[in-house]
N, CA, C and O atoms as CSV, one atom per row, in Angstrom:
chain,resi,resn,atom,element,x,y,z
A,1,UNK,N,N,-30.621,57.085,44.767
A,1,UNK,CA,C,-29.376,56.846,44.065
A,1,UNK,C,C,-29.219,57.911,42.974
A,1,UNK,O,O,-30.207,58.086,42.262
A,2,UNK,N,N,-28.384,58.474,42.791
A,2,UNK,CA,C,-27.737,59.880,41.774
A,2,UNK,C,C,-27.213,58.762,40.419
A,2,UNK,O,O,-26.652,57.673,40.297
A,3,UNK,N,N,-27.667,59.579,39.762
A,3,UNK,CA,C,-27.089,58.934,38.050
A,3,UNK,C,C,-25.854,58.788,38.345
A,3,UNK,O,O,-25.485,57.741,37.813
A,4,UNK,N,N,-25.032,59.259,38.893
A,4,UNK,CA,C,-23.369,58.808,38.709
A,4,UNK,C,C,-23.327,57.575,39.369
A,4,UNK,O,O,-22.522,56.706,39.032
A,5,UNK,N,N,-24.432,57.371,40.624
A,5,UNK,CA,C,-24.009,56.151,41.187
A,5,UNK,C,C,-24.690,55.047,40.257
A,5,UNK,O,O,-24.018,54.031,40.078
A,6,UNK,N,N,-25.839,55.115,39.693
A,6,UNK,CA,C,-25.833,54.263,38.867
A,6,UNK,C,C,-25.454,53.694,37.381
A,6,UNK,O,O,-25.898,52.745,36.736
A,7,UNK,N,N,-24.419,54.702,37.099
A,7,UNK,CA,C,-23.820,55.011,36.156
A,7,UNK,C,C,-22.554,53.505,36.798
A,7,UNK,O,O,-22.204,52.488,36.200
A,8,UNK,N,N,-22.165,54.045,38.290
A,8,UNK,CA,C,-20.837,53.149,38.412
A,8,UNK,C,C,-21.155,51.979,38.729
A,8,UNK,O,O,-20.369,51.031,38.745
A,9,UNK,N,N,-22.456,51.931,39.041
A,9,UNK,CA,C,-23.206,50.315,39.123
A,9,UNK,C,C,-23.032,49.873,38.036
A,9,UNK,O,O,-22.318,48.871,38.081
A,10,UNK,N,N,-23.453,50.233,36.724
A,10,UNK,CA,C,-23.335,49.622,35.627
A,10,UNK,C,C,-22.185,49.240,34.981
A,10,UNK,O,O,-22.013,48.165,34.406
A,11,UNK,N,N,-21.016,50.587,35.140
A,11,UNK,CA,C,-20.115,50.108,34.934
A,11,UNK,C,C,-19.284,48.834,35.713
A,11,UNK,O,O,-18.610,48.095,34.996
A,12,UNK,N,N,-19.326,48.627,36.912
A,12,UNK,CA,C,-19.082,47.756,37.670
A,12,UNK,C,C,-19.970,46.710,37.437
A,12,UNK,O,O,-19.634,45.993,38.380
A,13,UNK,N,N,-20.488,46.351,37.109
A,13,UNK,CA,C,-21.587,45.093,36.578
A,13,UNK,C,C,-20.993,44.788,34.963
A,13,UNK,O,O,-20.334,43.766,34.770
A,14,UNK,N,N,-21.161,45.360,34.289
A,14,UNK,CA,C,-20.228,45.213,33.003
A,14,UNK,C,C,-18.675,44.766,33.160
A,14,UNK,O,O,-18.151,44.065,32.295
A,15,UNK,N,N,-17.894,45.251,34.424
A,15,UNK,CA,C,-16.859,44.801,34.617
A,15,UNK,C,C,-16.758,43.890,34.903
A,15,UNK,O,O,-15.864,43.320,34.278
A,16,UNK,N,N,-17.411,43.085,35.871
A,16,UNK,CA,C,-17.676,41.737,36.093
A,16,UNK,C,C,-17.815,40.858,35.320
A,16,UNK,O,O,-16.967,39.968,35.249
A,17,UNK,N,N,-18.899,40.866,34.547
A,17,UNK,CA,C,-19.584,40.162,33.467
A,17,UNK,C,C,-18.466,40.419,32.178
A,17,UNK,O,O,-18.874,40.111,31.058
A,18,UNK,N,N,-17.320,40.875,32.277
A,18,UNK,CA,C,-16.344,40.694,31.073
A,18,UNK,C,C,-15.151,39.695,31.677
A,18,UNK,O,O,-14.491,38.794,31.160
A,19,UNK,N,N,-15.175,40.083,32.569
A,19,UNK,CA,C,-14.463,39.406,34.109
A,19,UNK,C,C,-14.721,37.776,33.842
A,19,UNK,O,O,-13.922,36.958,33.386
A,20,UNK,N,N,-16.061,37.578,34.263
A,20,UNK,CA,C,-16.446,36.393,33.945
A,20,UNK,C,C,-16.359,35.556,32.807
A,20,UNK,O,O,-15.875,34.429,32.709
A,21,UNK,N,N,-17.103,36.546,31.648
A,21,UNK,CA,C,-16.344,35.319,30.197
A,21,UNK,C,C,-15.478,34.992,30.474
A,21,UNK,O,O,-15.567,33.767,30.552
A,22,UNK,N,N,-13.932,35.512,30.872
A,22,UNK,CA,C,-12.910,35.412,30.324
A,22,UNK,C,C,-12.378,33.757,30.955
A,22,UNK,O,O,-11.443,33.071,30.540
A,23,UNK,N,N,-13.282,33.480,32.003
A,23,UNK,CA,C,-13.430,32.243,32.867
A,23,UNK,C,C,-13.188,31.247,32.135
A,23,UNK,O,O,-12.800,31.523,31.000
A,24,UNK,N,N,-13.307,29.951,32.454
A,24,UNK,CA,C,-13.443,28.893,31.863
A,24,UNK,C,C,-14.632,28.237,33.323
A,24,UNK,O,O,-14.649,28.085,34.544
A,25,UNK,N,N,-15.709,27.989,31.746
A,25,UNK,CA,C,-17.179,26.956,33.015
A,25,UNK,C,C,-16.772,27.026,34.546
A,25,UNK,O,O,-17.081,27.802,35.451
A,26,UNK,N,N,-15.949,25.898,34.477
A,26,UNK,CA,C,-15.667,25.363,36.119
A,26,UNK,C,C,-14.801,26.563,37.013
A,26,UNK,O,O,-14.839,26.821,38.216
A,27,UNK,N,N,-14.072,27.130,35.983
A,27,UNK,CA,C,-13.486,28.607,37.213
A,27,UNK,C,C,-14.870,29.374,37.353
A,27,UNK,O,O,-14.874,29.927,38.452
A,28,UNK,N,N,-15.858,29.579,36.769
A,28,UNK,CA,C,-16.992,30.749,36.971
A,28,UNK,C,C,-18.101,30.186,37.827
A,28,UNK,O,O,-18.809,30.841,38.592
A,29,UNK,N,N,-18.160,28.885,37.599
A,29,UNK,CA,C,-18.880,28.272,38.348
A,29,UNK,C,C,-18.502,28.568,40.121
A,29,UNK,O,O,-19.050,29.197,41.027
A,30,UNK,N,N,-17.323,27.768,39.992
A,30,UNK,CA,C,-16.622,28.352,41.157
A,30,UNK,C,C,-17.122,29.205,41.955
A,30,UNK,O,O,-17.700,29.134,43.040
A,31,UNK,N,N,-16.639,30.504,40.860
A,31,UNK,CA,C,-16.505,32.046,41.551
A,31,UNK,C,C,-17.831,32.196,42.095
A,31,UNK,O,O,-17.850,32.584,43.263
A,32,UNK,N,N,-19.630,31.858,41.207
A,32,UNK,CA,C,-20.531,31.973,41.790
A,32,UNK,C,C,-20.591,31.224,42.535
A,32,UNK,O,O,-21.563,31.633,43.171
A,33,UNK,N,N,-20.238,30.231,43.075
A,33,UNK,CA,C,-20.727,29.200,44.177
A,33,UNK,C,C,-20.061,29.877,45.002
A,33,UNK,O,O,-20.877,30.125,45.889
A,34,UNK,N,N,-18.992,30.385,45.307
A,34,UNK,CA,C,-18.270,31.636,46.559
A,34,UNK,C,C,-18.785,32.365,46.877
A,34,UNK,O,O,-19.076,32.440,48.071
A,35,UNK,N,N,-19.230,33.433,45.841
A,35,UNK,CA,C,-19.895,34.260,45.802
A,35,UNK,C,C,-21.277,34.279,46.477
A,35,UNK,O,O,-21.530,35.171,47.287
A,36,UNK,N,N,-22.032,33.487,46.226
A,36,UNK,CA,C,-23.324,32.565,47.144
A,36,UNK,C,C,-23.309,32.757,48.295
A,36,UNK,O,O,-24.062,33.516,48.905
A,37,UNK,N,N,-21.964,31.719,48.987
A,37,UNK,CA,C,-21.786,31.497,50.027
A,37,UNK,C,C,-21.560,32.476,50.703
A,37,UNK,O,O,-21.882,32.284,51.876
A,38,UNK,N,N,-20.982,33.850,50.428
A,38,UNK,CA,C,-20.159,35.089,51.145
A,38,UNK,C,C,-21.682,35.861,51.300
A,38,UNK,O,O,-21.780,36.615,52.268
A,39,UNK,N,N,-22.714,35.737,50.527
A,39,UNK,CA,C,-23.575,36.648,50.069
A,39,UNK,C,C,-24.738,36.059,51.219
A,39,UNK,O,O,-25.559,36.811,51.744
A,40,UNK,N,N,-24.641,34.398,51.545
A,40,UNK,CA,C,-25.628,34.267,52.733
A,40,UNK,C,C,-24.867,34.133,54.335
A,40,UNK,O,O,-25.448,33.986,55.411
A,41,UNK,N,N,-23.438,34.235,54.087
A,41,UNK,CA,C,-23.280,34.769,55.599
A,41,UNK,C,C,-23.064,36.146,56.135
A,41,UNK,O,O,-22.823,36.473,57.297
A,42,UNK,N,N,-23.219,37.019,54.888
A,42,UNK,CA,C,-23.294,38.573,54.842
A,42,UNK,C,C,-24.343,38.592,56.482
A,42,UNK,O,O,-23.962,39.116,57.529
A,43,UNK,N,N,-25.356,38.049,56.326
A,43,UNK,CA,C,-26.211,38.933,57.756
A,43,UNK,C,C,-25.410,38.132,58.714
A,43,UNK,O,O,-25.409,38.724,59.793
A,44,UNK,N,N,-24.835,37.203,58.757
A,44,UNK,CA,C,-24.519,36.793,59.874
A,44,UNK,C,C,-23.541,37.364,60.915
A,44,UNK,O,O,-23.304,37.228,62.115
A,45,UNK,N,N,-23.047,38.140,59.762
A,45,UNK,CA,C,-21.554,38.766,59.917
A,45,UNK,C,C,-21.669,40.167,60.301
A,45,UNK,O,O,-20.590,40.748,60.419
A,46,UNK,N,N,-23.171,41.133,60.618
A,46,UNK,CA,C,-23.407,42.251,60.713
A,46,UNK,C,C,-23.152,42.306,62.231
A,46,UNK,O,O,-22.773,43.406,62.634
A,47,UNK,N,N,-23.279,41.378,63.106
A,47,UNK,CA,C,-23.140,41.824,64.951
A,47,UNK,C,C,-21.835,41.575,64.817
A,47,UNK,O,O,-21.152,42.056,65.721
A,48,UNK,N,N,-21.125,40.845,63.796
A,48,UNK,CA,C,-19.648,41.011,64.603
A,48,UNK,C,C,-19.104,42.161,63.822
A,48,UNK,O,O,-18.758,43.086,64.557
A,49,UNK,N,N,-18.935,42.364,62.609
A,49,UNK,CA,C,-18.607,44.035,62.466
A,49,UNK,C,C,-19.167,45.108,63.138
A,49,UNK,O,O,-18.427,46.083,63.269
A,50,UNK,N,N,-20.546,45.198,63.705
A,50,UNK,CA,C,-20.696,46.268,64.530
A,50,UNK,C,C,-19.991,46.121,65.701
A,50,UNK,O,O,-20.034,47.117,66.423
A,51,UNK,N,N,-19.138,44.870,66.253
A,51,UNK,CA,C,-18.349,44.878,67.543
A,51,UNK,C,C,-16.914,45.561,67.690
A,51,UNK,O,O,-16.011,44.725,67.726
A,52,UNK,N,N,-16.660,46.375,67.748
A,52,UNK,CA,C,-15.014,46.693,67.180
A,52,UNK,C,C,-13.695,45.743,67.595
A,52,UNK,O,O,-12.603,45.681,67.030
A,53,UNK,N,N,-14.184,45.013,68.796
A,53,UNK,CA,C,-13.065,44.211,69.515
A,53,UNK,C,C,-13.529,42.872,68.141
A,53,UNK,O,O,-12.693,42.568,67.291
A,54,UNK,N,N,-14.830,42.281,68.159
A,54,UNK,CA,C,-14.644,40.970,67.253
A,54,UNK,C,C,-14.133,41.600,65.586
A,54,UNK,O,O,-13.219,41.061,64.962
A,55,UNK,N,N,-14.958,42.887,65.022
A,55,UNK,CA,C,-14.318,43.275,63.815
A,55,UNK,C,C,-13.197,43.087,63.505
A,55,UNK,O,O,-12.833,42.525,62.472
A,56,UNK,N,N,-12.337,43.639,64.563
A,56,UNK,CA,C,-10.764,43.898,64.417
A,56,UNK,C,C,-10.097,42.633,64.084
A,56,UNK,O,O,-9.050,42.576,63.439
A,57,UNK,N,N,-11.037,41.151,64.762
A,57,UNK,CA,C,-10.495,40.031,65.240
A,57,UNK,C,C,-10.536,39.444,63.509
A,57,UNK,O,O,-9.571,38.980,62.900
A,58,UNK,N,N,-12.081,39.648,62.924
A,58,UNK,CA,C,-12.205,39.404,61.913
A,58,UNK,C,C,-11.616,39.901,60.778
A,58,UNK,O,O,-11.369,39.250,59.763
A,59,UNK,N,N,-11.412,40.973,60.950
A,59,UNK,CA,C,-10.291,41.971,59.812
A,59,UNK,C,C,-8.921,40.758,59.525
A,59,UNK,O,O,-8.653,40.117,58.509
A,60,UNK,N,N,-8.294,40.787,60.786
A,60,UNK,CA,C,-6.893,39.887,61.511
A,60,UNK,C,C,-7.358,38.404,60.249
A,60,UNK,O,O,-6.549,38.102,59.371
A,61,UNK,N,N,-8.522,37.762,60.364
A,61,UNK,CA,C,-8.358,36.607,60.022
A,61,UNK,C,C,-9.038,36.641,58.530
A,61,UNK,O,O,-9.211,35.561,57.966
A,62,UNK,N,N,-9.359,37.646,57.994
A,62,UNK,CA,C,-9.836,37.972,56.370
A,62,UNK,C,C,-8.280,37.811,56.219
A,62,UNK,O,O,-7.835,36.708,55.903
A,63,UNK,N,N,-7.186,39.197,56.498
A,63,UNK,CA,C,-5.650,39.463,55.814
A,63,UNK,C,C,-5.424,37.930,55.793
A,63,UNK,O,O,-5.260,37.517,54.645
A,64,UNK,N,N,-5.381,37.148,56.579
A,64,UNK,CA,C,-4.663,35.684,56.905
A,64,UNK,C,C,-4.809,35.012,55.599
A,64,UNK,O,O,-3.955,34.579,54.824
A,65,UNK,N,N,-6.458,35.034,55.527
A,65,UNK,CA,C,-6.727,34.165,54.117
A,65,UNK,C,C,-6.647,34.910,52.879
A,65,UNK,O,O,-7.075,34.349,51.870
A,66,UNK,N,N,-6.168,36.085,52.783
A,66,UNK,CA,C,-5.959,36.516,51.781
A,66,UNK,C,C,-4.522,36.507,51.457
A,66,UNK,O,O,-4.268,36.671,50.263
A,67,UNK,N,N,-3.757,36.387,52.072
A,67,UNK,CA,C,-2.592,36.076,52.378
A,67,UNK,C,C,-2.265,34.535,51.878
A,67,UNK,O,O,-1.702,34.356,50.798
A,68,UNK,N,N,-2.630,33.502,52.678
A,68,UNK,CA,C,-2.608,31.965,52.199
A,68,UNK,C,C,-3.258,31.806,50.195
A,68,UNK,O,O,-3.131,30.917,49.352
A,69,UNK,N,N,-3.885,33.089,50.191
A,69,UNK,CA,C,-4.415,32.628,48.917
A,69,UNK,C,C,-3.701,33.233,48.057
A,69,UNK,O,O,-3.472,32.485,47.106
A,70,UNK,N,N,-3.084,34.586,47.909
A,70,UNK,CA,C,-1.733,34.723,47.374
A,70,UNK,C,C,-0.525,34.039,47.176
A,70,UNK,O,O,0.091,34.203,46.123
A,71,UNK,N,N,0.063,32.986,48.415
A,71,UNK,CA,C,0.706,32.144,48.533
A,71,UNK,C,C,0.608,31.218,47.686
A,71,UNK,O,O,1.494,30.871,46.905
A,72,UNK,N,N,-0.809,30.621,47.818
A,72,UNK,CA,C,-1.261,29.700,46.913
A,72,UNK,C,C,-0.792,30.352,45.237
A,72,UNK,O,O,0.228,29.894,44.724
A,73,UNK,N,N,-1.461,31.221,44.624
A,73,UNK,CA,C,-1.819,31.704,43.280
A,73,UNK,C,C,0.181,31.996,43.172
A,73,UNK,O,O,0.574,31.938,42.007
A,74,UNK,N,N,0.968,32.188,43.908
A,74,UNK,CA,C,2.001,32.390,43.646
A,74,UNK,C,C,3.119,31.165,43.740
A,74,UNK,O,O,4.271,31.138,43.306
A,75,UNK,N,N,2.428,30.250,44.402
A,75,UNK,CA,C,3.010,28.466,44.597
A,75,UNK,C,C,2.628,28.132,42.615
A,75,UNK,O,O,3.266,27.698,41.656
A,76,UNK,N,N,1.345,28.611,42.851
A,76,UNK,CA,C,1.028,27.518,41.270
A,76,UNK,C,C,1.725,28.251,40.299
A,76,UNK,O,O,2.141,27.551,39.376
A,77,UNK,N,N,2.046,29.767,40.208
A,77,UNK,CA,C,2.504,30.401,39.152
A,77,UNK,C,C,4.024,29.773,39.157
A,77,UNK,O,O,4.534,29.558,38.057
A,78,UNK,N,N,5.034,29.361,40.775
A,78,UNK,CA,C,6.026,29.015,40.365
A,78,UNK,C,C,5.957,27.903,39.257
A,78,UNK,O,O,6.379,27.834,38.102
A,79,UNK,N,N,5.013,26.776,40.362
A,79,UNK,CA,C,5.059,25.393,39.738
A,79,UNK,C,C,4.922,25.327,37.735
A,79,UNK,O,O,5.308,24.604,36.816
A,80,UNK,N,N,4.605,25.830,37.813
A,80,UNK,CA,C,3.705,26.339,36.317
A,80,UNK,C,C,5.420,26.685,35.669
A,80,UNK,O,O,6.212,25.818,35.301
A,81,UNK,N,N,5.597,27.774,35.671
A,81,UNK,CA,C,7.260,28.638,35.151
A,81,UNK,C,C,7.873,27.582,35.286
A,81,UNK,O,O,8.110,27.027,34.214
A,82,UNK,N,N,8.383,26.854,36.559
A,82,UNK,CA,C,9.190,25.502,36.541
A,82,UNK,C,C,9.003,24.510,35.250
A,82,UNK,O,O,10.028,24.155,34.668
A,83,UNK,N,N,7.864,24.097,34.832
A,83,UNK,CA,C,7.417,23.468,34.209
A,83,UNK,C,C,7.270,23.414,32.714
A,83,UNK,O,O,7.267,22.529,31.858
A,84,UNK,N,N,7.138,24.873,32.752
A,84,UNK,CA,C,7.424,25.109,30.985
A,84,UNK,C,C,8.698,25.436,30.646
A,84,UNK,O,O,8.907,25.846,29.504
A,85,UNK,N,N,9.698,25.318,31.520
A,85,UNK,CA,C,10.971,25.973,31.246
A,85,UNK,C,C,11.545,24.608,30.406
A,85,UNK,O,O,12.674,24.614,29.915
């Protein structure tokens, strides 16, 4: 690893960890309990990214939920604006 890369490790670790205060307990809690979970199906997930036909399939259904979860964060921001108006 070259000092710049661990230069951007650190900075990226510091980014996080400012990231995180800004949490409240149960949102950070959260985020690590996700985080966990993504981090032990990481190997599971190495034969289907080396497949290009299942990758592609998996790419297709990451956008989906990233998508529904925008939806979401943009449902609560209406509900929210509605609410204080």
């Amino acid at each position: 690893m070259t000092n710049s890369e661990v230069e951007d490790d650190e900075i990226m670790r510091q980014v996080q960890e400012d990231h995180l205060s800004e949490l409240s307990n149960e949102s950070c809690s959260h985020y690590m309990w996700s985080y966990q979970k993504l981090f032990q199906m990481a190997h599971g997930l190495k034969p289907i990214i080396n497949d290009p036909k299942r990758s592609t399939e998996l790419s297709s259904i990451t956008g989906k939920v990233h998508l529904t979860m925008y939806i979401h964060v943009y449902a609560h921001i209406c509900s929210l604006l509605t609410y204080y108006r």
